[in-house]
Backbone as a ProteinNet text record, in pm:
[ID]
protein_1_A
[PRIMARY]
XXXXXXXXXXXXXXXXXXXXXXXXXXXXXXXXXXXXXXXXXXXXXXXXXXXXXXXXXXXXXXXXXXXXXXXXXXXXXXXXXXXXXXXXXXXXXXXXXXXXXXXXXXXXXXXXXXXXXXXXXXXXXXXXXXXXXXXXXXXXXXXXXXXXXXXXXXXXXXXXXXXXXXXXXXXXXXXXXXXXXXXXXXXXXXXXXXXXXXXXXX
[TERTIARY]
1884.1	1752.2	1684.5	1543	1449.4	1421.2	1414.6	1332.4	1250.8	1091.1	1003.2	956.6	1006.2	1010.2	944	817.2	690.9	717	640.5	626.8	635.9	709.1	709.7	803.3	809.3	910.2	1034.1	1065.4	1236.3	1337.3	1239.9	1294.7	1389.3	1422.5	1509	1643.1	1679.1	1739.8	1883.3	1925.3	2066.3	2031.3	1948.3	1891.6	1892.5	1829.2	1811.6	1935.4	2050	2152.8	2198.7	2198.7	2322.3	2272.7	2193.9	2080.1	2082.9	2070.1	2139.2	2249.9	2330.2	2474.3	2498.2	2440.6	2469.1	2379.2	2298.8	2230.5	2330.6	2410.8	2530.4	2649.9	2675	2753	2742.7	2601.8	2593	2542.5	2434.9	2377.6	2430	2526.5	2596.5	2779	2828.2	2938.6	2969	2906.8	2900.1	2890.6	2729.3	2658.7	2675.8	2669.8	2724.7	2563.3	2472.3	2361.5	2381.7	2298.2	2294.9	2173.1	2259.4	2113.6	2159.3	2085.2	2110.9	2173.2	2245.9	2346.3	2320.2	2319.3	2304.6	2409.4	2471.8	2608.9	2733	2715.9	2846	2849.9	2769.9	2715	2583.8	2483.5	2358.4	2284	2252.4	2173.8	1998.3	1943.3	1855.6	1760.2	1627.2	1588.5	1466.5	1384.9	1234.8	1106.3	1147.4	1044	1069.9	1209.6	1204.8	1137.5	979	929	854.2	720.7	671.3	587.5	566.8	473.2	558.3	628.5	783.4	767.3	754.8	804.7	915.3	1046.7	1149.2	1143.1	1164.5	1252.3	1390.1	1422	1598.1	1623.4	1706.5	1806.6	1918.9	1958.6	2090	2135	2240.1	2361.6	2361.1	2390.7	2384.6	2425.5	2564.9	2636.5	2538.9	2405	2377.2	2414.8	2473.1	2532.9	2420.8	2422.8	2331	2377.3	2274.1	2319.8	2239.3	2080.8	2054.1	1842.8	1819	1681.1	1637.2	1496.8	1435.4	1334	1276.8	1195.3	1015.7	942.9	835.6	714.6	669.2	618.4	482.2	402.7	234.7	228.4	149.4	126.9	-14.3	-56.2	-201.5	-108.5	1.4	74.4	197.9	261.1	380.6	464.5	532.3	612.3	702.1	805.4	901.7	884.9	770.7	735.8	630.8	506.6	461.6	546.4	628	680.8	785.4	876.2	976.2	960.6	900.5	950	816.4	648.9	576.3	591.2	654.3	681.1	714.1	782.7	786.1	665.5	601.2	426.8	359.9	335.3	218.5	109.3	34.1	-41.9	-11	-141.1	-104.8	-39	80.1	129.6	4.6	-8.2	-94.2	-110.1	-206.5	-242.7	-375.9	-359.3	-418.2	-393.9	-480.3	-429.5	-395.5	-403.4	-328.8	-195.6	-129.9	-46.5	71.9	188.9	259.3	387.3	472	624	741.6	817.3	970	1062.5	1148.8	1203.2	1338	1502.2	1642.3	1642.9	1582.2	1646.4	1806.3	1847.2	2003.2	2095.2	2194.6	2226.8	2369.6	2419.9	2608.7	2622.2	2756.7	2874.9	2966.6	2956.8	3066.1	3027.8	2924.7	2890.9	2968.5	3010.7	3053.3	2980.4	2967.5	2843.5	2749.7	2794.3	2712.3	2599.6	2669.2	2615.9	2507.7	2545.7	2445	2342.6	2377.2	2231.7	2155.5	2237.2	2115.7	2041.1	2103	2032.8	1922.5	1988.8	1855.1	1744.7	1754	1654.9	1564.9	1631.8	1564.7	1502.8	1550.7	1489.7	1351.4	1371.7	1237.4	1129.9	1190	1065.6	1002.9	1082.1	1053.1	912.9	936.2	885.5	734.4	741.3	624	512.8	640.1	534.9	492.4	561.5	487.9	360.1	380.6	265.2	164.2	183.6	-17.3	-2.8	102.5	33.1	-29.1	-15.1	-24.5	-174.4	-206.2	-287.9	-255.4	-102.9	-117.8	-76.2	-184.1	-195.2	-93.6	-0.6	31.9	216.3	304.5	411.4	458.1	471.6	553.3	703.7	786.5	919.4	954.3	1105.5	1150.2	1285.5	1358.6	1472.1	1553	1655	1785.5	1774.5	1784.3	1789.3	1830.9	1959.4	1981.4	1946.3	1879.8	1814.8	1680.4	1641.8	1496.4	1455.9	1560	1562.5	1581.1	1668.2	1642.6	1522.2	1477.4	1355	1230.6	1252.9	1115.1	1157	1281.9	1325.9	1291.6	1246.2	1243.5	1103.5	1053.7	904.4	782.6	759	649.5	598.8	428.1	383.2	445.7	449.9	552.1	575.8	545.3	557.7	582.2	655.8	663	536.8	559.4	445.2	510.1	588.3	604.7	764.9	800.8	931.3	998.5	1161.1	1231.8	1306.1	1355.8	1409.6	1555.4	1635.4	1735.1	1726	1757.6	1749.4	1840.4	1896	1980	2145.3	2120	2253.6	2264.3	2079.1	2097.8	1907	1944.1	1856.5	1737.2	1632.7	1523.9	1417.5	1310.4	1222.1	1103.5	1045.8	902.6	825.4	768.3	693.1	602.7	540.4	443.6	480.3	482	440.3	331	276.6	81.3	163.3	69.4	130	-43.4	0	-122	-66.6	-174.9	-110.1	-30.9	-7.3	88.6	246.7	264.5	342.8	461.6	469.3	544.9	635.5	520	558.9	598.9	558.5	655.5	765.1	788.7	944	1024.1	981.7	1020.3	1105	994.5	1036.8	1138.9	1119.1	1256.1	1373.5	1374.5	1508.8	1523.2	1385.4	1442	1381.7	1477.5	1399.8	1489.2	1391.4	1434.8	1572.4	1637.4	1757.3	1618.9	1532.1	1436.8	1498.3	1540.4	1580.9	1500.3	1528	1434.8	1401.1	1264.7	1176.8	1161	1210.5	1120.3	985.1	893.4	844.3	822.4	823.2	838	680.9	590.5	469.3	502.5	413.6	393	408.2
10083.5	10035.9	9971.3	10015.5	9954	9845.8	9729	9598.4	9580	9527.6	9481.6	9308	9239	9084.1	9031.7	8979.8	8966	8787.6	8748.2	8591.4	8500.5	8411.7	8297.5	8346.2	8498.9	8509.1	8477.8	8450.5	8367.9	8439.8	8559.2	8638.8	8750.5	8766.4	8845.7	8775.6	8664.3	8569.1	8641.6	8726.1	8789.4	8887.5	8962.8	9077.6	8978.9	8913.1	8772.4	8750	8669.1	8621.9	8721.8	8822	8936	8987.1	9016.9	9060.6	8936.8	8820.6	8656.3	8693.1	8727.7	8739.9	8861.4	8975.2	9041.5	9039.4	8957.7	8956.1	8852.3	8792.2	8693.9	8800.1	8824.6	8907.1	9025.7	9099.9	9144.5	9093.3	9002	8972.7	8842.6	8753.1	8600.5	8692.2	8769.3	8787.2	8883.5	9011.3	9167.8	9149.4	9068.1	9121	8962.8	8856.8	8755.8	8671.4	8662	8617.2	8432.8	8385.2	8248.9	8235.2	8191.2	8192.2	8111.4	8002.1	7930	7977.3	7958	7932.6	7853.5	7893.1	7785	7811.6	7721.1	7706.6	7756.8	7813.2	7862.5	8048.3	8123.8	8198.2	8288.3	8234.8	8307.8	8294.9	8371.5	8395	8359.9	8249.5	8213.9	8148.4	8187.6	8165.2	8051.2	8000.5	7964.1	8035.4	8182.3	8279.7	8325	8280	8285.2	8215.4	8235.2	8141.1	8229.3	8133.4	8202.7	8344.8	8318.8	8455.2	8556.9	8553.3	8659.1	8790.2	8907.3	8980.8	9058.9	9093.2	9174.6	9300.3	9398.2	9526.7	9508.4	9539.4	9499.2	9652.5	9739.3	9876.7	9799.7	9855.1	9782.7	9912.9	9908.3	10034.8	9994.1	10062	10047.6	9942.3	9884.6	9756.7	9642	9626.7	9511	9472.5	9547.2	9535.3	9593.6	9485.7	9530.3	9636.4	9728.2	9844.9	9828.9	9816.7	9831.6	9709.6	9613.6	9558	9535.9	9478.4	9450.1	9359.9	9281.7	9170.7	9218.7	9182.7	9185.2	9063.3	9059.7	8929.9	8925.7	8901.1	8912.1	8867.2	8946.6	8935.5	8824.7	8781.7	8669.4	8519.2	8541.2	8380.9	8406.5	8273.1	8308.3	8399.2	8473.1	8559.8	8618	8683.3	8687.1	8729.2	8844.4	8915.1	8807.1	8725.9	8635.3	8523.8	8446.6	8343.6	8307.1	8382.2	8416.9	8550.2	8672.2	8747.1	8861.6	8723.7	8754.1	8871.2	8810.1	8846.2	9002.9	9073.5	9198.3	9282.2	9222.5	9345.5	9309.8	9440.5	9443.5	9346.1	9345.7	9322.4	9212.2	9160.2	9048	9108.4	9051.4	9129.5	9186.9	9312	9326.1	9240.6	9200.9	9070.8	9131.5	9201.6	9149.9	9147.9	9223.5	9136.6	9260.3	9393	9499.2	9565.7	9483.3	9505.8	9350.7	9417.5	9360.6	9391.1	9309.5	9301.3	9318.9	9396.2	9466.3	9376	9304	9251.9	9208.4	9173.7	9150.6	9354.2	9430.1	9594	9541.3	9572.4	9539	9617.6	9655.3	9849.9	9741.3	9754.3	9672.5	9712.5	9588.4	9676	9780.5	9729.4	9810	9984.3	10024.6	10150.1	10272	10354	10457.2	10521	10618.6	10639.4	10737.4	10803.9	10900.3	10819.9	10713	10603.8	10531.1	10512.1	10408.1	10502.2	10648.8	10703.5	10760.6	10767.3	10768.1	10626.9	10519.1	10387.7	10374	10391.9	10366.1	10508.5	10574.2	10673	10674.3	10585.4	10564.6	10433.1	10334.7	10203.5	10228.6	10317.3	10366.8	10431.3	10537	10593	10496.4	10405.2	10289.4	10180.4	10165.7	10122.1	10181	10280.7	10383.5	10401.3	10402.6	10406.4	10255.8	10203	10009.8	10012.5	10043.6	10018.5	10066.7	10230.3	10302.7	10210.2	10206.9	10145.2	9982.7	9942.5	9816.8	9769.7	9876.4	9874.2	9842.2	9858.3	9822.9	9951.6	9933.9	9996.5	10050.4	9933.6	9927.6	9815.6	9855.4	9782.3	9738	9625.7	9598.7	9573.9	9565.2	9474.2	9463	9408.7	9395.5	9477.7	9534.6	9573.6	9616	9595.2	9645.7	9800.4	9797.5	9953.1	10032.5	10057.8	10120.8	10145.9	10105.9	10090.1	10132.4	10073.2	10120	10252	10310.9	10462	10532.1	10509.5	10543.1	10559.9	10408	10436.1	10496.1	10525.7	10563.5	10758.2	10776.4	10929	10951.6	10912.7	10867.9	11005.9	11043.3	11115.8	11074.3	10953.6	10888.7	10865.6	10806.5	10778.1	10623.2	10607.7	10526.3	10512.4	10377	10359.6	10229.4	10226.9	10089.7	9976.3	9874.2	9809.7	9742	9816.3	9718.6	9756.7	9742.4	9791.2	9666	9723.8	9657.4	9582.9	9444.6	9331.4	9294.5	9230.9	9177.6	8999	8977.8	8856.9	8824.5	8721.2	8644.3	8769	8848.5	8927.7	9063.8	9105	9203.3	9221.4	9384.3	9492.9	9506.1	9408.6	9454.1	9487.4	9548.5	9607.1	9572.8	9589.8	9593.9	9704.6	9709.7	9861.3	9856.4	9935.8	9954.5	10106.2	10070.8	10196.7	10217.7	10301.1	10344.9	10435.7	10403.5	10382.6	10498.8	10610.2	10730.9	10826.2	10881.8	10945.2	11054.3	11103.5	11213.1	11157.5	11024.6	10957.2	10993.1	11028.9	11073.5	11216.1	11316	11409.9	11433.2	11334.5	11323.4	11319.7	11203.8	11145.3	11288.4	11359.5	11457.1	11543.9	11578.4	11708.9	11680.4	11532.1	11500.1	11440.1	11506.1	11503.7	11320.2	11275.1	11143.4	11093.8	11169.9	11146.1	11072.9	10987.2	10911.8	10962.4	10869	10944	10904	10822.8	10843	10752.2	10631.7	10543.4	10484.9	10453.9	10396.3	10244.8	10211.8	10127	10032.5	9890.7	9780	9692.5	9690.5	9639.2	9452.5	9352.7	9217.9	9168.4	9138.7	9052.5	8896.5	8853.5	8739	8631.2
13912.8	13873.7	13993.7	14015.2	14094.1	14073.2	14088.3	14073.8	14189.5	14128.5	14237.6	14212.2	14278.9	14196.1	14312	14214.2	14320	14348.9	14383.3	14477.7	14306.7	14338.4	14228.4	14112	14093.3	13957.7	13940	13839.1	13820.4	13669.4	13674.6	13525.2	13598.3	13700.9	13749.6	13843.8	13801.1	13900.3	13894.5	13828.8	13889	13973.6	13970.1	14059.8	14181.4	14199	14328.6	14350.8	14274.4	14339	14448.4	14365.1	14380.3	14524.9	14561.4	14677	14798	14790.2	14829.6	14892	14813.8	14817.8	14960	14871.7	15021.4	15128.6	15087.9	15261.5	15345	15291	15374.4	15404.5	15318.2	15383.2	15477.5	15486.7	15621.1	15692	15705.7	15838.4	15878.3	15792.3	15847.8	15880.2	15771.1	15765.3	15859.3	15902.2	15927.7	16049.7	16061.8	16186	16239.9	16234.9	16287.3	16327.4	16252.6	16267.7	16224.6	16314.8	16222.6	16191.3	16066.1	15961.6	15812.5	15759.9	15688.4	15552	15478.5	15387.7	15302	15132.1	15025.9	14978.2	14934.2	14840.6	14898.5	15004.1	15090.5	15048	14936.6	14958.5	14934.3	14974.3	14998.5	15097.2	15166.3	15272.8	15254.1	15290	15202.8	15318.9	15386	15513.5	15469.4	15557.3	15512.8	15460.4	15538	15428.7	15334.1	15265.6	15117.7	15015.4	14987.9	14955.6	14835.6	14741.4	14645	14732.1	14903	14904.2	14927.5	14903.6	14908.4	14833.9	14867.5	14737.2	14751.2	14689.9	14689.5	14665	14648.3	14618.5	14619.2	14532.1	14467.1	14410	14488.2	14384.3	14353.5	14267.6	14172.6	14109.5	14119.7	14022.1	13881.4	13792.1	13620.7	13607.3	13634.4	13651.9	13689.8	13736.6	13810.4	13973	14001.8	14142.8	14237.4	14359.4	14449.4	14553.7	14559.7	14642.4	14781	14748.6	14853.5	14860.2	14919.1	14895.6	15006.7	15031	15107.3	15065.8	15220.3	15157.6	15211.7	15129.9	15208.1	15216.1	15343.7	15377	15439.2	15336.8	15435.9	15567.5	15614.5	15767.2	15775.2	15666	15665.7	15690.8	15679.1	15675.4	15789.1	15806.5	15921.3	15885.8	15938.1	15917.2	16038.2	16026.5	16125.1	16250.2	16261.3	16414.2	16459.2	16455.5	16509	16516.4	16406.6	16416.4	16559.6	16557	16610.4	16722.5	16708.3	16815.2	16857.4	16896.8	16922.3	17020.7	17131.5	17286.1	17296.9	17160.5	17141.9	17150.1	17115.4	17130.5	17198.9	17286.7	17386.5	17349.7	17233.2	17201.9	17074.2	17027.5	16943.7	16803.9	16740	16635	16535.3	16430.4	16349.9	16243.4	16191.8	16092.6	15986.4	15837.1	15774.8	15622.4	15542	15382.6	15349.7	15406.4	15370.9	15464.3	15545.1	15627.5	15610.5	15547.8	15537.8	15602.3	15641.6	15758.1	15593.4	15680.2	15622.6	15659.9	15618.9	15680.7	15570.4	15620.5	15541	15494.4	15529.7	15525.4	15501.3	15383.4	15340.7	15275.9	15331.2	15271.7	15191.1	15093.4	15062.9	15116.2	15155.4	15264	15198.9	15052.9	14940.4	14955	14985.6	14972.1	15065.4	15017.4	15078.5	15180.8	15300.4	15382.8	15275.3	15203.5	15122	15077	14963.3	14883.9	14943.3	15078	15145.1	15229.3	15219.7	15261.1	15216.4	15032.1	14898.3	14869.7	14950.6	14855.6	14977.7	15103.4	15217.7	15210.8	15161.5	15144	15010.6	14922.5	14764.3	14829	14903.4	14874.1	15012.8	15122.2	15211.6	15123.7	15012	14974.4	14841.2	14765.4	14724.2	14746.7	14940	15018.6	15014.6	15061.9	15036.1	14898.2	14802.3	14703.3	14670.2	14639.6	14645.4	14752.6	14821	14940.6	14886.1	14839.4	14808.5	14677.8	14575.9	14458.4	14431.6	14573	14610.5	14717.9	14775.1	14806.1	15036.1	15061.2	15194.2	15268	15374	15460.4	15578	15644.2	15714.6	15698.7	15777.9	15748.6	15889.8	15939.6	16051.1	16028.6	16135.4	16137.5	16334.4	16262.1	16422.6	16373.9	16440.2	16414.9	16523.1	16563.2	16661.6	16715.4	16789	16889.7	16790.5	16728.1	16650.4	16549.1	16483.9	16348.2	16380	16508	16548.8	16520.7	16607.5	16621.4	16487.5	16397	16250.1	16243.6	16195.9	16189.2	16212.3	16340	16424.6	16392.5	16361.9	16266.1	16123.5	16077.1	15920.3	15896.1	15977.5	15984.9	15941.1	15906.4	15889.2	16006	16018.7	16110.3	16179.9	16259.8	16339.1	16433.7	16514.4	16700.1	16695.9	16825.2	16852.3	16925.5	16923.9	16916	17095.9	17118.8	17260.1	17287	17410.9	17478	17403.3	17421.2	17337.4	17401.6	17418	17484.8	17400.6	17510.2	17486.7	17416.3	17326.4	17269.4	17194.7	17235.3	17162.9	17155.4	17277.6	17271	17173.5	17135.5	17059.1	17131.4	17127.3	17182.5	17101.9	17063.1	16952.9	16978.1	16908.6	16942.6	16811.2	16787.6	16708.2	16663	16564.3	16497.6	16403.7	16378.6	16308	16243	16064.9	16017.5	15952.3	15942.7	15884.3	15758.9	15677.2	15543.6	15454.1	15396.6	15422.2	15272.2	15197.4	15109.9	15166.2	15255	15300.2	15363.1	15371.4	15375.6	15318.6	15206.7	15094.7	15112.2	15158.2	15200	15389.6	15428.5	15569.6	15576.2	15508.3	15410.7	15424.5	15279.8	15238.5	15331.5	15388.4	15484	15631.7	15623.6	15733.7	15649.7	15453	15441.6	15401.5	15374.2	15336.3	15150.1	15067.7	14893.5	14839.9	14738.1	14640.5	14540	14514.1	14419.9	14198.8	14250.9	14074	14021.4	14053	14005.4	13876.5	13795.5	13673.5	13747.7	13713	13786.5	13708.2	13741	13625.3	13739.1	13675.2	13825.3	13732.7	13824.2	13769.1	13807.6	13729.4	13797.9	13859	13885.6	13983.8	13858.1
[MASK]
++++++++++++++++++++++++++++++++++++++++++++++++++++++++++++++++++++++++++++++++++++++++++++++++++++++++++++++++++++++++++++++++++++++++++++++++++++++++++++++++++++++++++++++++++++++++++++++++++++++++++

């Protein structure tokens, strides 16, 4: 199941834990990030806040497979806050361009598993955006992941050469977000597995 659990809602709080949960375990446990900790386990930052909105996939069970966070670009957020210095130019900023950011695959997933949940929770991505009204998506992400990304066949560039920080290779991007979007996806091989959708209001 899809969940979209917009800024302020609290009617999906196991979908939340569970998503908490594994963002500690890959990016504090996996990948060795520091980054604040509630209760000894959830991964739980300062832009977890009401302007927050989630995407949460979850398996029949409730178990998190695969989410992401998204974070207006009109307020602080992770590529100005933290890792201006990545773009040529001043990061993009407005009320239809919003930043990607905690991209979180379980570690529990098999490789099959985790490249049906990262290909359901991208085209996910996509459709939230036209039915949402944004234009445009930034993030920052690791060399490796970059390059995923910048494969994915959507429109997509980086916003500036990619620097060494903090002992990891990152870079910056911009995706343009277009009704043919969908079918870019497509044809480089990246579709939804049709997950049944609950979407959560604000």
């Amino acid at each position: 199941m899809l969940f979209t659990v917009s800024a302020g809602s609290s009617s999906e709080d196991a979908a939340m834990r569970a998503m908490f949960e594994a963002r500690k375990r890959v990016f504090v446990d996996l990948l060795g990030w520091d980054l604040p900790i509630l209760d000894g386990r959830y991964e739980v930052d300062q832009f977890d806040d009401v302007h927050a909105c989630y995407l949460i996939l979850t398996d029949g069970e409730g178990r998190h497979r695969a989410s992401a966070r998204l974070l207006p670009t009109t307020r602080p957020h992770i590529l100005d806050s933290l890792f201006g210095t990545l773009c040529e130019e001043a990061p993009p900023r407005g009320p239809d361009i919003f930043e990607i950011t905690r991209f979180c695959l379980d570690r529990g997933l098999n490789a099959a598993r985790r490249r049906q949940a990262r290909d359901t929770l991208v085209t996910a991505l996509v459709e939230h955006a036209l039915k949402t009204g944004i234009s445009m998506y930034t993030g920052v992400a690791e060399i490796g992941w970059l390059q995923q990304i910048l494969a994915f066949g959507w429109r997509c560039r980086p916003l500036g050469l990619p620097q060494r920080i903090d002992g990891m290779m990152l870079g910056a991007l911009r995706i343009d977000i277009t009704r043919d979007t969908p079918a870019l996806l497509a044809r480089a091989g990246i579709r939804s597995e049709q997950p049944e959708t609950r979407r959560e209001a604000a």
